[in-house]
Every structure is written in C-alpha cells, then in structure tokens.
C-alpha positions, 0 to 999 in steps of 0.5 A: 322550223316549225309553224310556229317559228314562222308565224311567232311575229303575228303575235305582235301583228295581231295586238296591233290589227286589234287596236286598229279594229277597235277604232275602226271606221264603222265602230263595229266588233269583228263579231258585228263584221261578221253578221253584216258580211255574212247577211249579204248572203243569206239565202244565197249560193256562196260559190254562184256569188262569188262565181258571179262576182267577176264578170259584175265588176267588168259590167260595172266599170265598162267605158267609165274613164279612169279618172271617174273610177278613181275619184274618191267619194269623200276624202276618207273613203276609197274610190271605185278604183281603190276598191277594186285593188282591194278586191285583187289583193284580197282573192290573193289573201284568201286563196293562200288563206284556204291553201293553209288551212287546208295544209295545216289544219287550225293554222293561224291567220294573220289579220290585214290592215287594209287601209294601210295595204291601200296606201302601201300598195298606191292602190290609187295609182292601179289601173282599174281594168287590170285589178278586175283581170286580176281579180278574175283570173285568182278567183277562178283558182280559188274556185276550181281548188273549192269544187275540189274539196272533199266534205271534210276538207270545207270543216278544215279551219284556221284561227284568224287573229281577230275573228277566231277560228273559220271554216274553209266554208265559213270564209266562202260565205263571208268573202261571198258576202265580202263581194256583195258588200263592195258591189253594193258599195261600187254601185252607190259611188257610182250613181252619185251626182257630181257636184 
C-alpha cells in the first residue's frame, strides 16, 4: 500500500472543502487567510507565541461560569466554549500534520471543514476547562518535537489541499497566528455587555 492509496479519498474531500472555502463565512481566498493569520505574528516569536498560548487561555477563562463561555455571541458565530474545542482538536491536527511531513516529505494534507468538526464534535456540550488541558498538554508535544528539529527538517513541507505546499516552519507561523487570531476573538466576546 502506498501514500497514495491511503489518501486516494481526499481528492474528493478536497473538491469539497474547496467549494466550502469559496462560500466561506468571511469571503476570503485561502491566500487572504494566509496574509491576515500570518500578520498576527509579525515581528513576533512564533514558538514564545505558541509557547504562551496556554497559559492565556487558563487566565482568560478562570472562575468565568460555564454557562458564559458557552453563550454564543450571535446565532452563526462560535462561543468562547466552542472555540476552545476548536483550539484542542486543532493542536491534535497540526502535531499529526508535522509528524507527517516530517515522515513523508511533500506529504499530502487534508483540508478540515471546522464548522462542520463543531457540530460533529458537539463542541458545545465540551467543558471548557478540559479543552484548555487538552490544548496544554498536545501542545506541549508539539513543542518539544519542534525544539527537536534539525534546520532541515523545519524545510520539510506538505501540500495542503487548499493552501499549497507549507513548511514545518510556515505552519508554526500560521497556527502561532492562529492562536493570536482566537485569543483576539476569545477576548472580544468577552468583554461584550449582556443585553
């Protein structure tokens, strides 16, 4: 069996999440993705970020009831809880991403639709508190594999299916701007007034 015949489905997938990123909630090309996730970082240590990240989000959230961090801002948009999960599942996403690049160089990466992981995952119904463990403790693993890598390896790269192919060291930079992005988001959720 090759990489190929375990992967022959994404071409499908990928058509699909393709379809999906063209109607996408804020209208943007994966490219413009890139460039706003990526501007959170600039001048910026991508691993201090994501280092940091953790502990932030324990800070954030700490004695704020369950019920708060799950109450959705509007109807289409996640809540502080759902982003949380969102946060978990995708630190498990991007270790096996790096794991695979790192073992099959050009690999290919199958996009995610995350609204649909929300749903599928009942993100809502998570408790937020053990999201954030889960969180901590994958990313930990992913950064002591990170410190591990030779200067070659951070070259390695994989062809995600709707961005093209990324670096180990372009995918630190976008999910550092990732984190960025969600505390961002996290924080103006926060601090609206209930009405």
């Amino acid at each position: 069996m090759t990489l190929t015949d375990v992967t022959s489905p994404m071409t499908t997938t990928s058509a699909i999440l393709a379809e999906r990123w063209e109607t996408n909630a804020m209208n943007e090309t994966a490219q413009q993705y890139i460039q706003r996730i990526t501007a959170h970082v600039e001048g910026k240590q991508p691993l201090a970020v994501q280092a940091a990240t953790a502990k932030k989000l324990e800070r954030i959230i700490k004695g704020l009831p369950t019920a708060k961090l799950r109450k959705r801002p509007a109807p289409d948009k996640w809540s502080v809880n759902e982003i949380l999960a969102h946060l978990a599942d995708t630190e498990i996403v991007v270790g096996f991403r790096m794991r695979l690049i790192l073992d099959v160089p050009g690999a290919p990466i199958a996009a995610v639709d995350q609204d649909s992981w929300v749903r599928s995952g009942h993100y809502e119904k998570r408790d937020p508190r053990k999201s954030v463990e889960q969180f901590r403790v994958v990313r930990e693993a992913n950064l002591a594999l990170l410190k591990s890598l030779t200067p070659q390896q951070w070259k390695h790269y994989g062809m995600h299916s709707e961005r093209g192919q990324e670096t180990i060291e372009h995918i630190v930079r976008m999910y550092a701007g990732h984190d960025i992005n969600h505390l961002q988001q996290i924080e103006r959720i926060l601090s609206k007034k209930p009405k």
